[in-house]
N, C-alpha and C positions, 0 to 999 in steps of 0.2 A: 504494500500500500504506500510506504513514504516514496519507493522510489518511484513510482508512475504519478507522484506528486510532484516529488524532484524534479521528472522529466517536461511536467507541465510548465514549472514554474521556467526549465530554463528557455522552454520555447517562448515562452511570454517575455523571458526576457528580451531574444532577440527580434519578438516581431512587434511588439511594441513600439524601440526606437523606428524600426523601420515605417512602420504605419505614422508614428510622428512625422518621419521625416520627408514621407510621402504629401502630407497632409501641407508640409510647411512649401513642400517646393511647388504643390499647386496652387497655394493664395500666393507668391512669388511671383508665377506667370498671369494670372487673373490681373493683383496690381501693372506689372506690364502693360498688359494690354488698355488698361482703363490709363493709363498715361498718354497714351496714343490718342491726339489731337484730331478733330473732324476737320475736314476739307470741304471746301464750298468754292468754285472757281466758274466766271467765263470767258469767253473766248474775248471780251473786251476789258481785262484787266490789267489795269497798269502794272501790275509785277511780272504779266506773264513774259517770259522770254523767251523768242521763236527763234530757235536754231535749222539750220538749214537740214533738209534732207539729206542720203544719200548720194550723189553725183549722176545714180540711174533716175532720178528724182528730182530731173532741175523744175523746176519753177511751184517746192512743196519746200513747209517747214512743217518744225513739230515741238511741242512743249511736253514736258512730264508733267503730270499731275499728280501722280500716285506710285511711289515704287521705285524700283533701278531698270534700266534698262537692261542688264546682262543678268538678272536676277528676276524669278515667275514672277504673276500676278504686277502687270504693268498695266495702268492708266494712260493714256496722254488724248491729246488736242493732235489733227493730222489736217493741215490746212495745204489745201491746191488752189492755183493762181484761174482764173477763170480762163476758158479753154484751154486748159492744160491737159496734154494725158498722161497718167503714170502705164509706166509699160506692165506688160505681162511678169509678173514674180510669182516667190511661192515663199512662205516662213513655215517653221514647224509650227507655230501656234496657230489653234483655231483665233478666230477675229468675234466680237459683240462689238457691232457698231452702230451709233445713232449720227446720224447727220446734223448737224446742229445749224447750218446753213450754206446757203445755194443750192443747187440741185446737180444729181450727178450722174452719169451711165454706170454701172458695174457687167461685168461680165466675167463669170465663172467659165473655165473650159468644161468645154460641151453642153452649155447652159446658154438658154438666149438671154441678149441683154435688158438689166432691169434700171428702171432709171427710178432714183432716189432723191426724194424732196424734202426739205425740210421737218425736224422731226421721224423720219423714215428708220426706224430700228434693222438692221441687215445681219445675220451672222456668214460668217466665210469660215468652210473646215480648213483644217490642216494640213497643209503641205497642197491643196488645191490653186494651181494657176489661175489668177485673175488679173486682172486690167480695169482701167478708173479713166475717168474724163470728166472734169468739171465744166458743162455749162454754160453757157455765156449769160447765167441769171448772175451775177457775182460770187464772190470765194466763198469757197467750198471749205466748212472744216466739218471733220467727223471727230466725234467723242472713237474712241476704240479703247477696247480692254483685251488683254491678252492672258493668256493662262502662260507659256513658258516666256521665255527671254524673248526679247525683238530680236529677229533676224530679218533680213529682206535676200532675196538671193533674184536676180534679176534672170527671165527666160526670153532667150531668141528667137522668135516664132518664124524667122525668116527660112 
């Protein structure tokens, strides 16, 4: 009898701390995240900084909004110069995007093209070639959100 008392007492001893310590490192990450500042941005604020696109990209910028660009879960602002087209690309990440203004063609390969207006919510799968043209209603920016890192890998349709 003492010993299968014994044996209790020393499991309690080691899982006790453990269960503490358990307990301590989840209100750790809780407060973390309640540290984490909410965001509110438009596309006409004076802090935003538009950085040029890619080179396959002339006449697009783009701002972060949320996140790293080499790092998932990436927000930004993707503004095109009116009749501009971005070429055919492809990135690993799928794409949520809303249009936030101008109006624009998309076209997915082997998809007819859909044209996107104001407010227009779009998703693009992964690693799917498409192509973009802004419009001659004025610039074009889309809200996008991305699940892995930004990549753009430019394709040749020629």
């Amino acid at each position: 009898m003492k010993i299968s008392r014994l044996k209790i007492i020393k499991k309690n001893v080691f899982f006790i701390p453990l269960f503490l310590l358990s307990i301590s490192l989840l209100a750790q990450e809780k407060n973390m995240e309640m540290d984490e500042m909410s965001i509110s941005k438009t596309i006409n604020d004076d802090d935003i900084i538009w950085n040029p696109a890619p080179e396959f990209f002339p006449g697009c910028s783009f701002t972060i909004l949320h996140g790293d660009i080499t790092k998932p879960n990436l927000d930004f602002f993707f503004r095109i110069e009116p009749n501009t087209e971005v070429i055919y690309h492809t990135h690993n990440s799928a794409e949520r995007m809303v249009l936030i203004s101008g109006e624009m063609e998309v076209q997915y390969e082997g998809e007819n093209p859909k044209i996107l207006k104001t407010g227009t919510y779009a998703y693009g799968p992964a690693k799917k070639p498409h192509r973009a043209k802004c419009l001659n209603d004025g610039q074009c920016v889309l809200f996008i959100a991305m699940v892995d890192p930004f990549d753009a890998v430019p394709i040749d349709k020629n």
